[in-house]
C-alpha positions in Angstrom: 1.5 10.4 16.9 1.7 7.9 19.7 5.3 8.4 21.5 7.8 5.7 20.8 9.2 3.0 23.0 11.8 0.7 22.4 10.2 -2.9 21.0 11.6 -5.9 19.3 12.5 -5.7 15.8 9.3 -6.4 13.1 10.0 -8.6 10.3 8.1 -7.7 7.2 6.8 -10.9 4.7 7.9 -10.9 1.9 3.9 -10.2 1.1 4.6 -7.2 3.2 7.4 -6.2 0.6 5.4 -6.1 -1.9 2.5 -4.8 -0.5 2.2 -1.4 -2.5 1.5 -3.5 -5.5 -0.7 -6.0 -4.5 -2.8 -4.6 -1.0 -4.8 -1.4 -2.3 -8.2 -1.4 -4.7 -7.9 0.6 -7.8 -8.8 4.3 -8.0 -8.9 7.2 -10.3 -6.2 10.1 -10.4 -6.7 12.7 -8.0 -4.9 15.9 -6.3 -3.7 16.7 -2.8 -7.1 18.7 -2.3 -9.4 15.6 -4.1 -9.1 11.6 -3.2 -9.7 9.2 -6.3 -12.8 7.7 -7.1 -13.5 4.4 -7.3 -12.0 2.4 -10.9 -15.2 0.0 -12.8 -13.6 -2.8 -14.3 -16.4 -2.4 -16.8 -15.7 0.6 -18.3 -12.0 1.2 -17.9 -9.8 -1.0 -20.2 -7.6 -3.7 -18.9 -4.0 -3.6 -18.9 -1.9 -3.6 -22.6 1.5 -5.4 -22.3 3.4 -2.8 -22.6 1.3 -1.0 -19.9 1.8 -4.0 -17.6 5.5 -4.2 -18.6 6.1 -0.5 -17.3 4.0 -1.0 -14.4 6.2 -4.0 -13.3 9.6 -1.6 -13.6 8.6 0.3 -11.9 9.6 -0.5 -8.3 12.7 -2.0 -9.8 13.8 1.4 -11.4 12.9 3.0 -8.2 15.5 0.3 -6.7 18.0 0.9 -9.3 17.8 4.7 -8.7 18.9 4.4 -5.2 17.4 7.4 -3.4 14.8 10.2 -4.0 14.1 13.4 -2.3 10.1 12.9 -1.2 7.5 15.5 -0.2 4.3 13.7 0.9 0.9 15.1 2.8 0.4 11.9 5.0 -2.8 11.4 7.4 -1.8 11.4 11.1 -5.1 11.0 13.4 -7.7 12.7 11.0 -5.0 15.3 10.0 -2.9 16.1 7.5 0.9 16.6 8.3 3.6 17.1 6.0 6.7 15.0 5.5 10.0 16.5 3.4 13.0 14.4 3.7 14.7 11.6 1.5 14.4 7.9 0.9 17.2 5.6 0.3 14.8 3.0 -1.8 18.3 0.5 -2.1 18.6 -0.1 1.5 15.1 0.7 3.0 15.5 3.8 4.8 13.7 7.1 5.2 14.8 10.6 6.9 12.3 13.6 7.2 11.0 16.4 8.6 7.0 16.0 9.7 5.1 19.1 9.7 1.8 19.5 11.9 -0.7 20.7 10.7 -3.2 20.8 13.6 -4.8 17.7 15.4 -2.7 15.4 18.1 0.4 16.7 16.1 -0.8 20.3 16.4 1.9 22.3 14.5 5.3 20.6 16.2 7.6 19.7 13.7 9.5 16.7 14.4 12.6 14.6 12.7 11.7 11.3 11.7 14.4 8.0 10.7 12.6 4.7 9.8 13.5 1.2 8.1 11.1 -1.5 7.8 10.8 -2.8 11.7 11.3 0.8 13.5 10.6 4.6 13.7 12.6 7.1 15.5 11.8 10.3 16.1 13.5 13.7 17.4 10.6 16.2 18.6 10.5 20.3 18.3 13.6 19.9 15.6 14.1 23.3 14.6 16.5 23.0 12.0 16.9 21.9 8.6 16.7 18.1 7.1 20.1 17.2 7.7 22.5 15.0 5.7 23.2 12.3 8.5 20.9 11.1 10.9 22.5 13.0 14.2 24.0 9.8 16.6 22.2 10.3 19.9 19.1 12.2 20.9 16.6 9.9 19.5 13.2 8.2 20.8 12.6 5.0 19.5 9.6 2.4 18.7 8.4 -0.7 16.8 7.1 0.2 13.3 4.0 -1.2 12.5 1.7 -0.7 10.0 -1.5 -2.5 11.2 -1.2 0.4 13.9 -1.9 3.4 12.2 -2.7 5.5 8.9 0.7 7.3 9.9 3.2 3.9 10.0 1.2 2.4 6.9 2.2 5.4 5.0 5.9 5.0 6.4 6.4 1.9 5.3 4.4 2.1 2.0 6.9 4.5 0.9 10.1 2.5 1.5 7.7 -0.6 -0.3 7.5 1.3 -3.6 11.4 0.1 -4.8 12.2 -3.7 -4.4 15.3 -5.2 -6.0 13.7 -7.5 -9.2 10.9 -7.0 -11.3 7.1 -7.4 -10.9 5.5 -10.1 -12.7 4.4 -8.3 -16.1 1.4 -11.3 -16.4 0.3 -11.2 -13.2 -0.3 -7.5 -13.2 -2.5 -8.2 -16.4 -4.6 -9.8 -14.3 -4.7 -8.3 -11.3 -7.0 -5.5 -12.0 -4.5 -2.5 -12.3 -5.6 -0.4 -15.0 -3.8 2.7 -17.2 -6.2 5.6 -16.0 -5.0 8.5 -18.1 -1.7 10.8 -19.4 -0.7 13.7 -17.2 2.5 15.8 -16.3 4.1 16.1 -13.3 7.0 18.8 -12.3 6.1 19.0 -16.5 7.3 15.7 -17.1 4.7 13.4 -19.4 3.3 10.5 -17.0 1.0 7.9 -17.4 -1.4 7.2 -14.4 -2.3 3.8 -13.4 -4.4 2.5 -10.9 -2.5 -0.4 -8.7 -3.9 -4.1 -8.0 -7.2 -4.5 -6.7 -5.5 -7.9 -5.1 -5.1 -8.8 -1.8 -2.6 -11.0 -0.7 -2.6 -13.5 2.1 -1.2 -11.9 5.3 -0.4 -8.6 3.5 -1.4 -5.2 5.5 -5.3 -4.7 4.6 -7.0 -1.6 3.5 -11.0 -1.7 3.1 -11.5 0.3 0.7 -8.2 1.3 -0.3 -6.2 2.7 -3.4 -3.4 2.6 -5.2 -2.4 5.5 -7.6 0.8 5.8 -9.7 2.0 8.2 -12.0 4.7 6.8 -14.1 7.5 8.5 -16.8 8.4 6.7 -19.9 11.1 4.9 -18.3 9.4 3.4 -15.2 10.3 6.2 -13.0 7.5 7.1 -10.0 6.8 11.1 -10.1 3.4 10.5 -7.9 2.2 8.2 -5.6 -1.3 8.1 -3.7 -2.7 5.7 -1.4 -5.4 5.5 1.9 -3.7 3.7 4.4 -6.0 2.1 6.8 -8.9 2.0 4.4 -10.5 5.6 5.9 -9.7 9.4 6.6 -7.1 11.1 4.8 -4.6 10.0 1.7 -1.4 9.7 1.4 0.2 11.8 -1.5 3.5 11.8 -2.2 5.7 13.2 -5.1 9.3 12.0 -5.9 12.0 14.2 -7.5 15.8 12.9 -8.0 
């Protein structure tokens, strides 16, 4: 984790808002343990409208629902660390404990705030996630997600809500396909794999992923990515 400094606020496009829908290629379902495979347009069936319809609610209904307690195995440097906190999806915040486990973060564990232009963090925290951000104590730097696997991920998660709608016929298009039915926390999902578009000026991933399990009303139980096109995957599981 590169320690933070005090920059200028980063404005995200509003390609960069919509970037967990439209940046990543399309991949197959996978666990914490196993990354997706690559999706052939050839042999798995294109979108229904009712498939792209729930796909397209999805961030919305993350939006709507307003904040979501996350637990997420996130790539840092070639590791894997472990991030447990909350996201406020409505205003575009996160709060979490990151767990080390081994690599440049070793096995510190560290309190991280974030918002779409910055990333603060409070390191050795030794006790729990707490409700409030505490006021002072905090080291500060610009957020960006061309600059690592680890601010990609950041910012990916607070991109999974936005406050409309995605374009139901655009995602019929766009590649995304319905990969399969699963359960999480023993709720019945479906599994899509996201967009294999990239849009102009939106954060780049080559390859990259997009993986979304979805409940029967648009809710997100799961969501997998690989930030910066190599090493680890992000995997990340929503509860309310």
């Amino acid at each position: 984790m590169r320690l933070p400094r005090r920059h200028a606020p980063h404005a995200v496009s509003a390609w960069g808002i919509a970037l967990t829908l439209m940046v990543f290629l399309g991949g197959t379902a996978c666990t914490k343990d196993k990354p997706p495979a690559p999706v052939s347009a050839t042999t798995t069936p294109a979108l229904t409208i009712p498939q792209a319809e729930l796909l397209a609610l999805t961030r919305f209904t993350n939006y709507r629902r307003g904040s979501t307690q996350v637990t997420a195995d996130i790539p840092v440097q070639g590791h894997s660390a472990q991030l447990t906190g909350r996201l406020d999806w409505r205003h575009g915040t996160g709060l979490a404990v990151l767990q080390g486990k081994g690599g440049v973060l070793e096995h510190g564990r560290h309190l991280l705030r974030w918002d779409r232009s910055t990333v603060s963090v409070q390191y050795d925290w030794t006790g729990p996630l707490p409700t409030h951000p505490p006021r002072d104590g905090w080291t500060e730097r610009a957020l960006t997600a061309h600059a690592s696997p680890m601010d990609t991920s950041l910012l990916l998660l607070l991109n999974l809500a936005a406050d409309r709608p995605d374009n139901a016929q655009l995602l019929l298009h766009s590649g995304a396909r319905r990969l399969s039915q699963e359960k999480v926390a023993g709720v019945p999902v479906t599994v899509f794999a996201g967009p294999s578009v990239t849009a102009p000026g939106a954060v780049r991933s080559t390859p990259g992923r997009t993986l979304y399990w979805i409940d029967g009303n648009g809710g997100l139980r799961r969501f997998s990515a690989r930030p910066g096109g190599a090493g680890g995957w992000l995997v990340a599981t929503f509860t309310a």
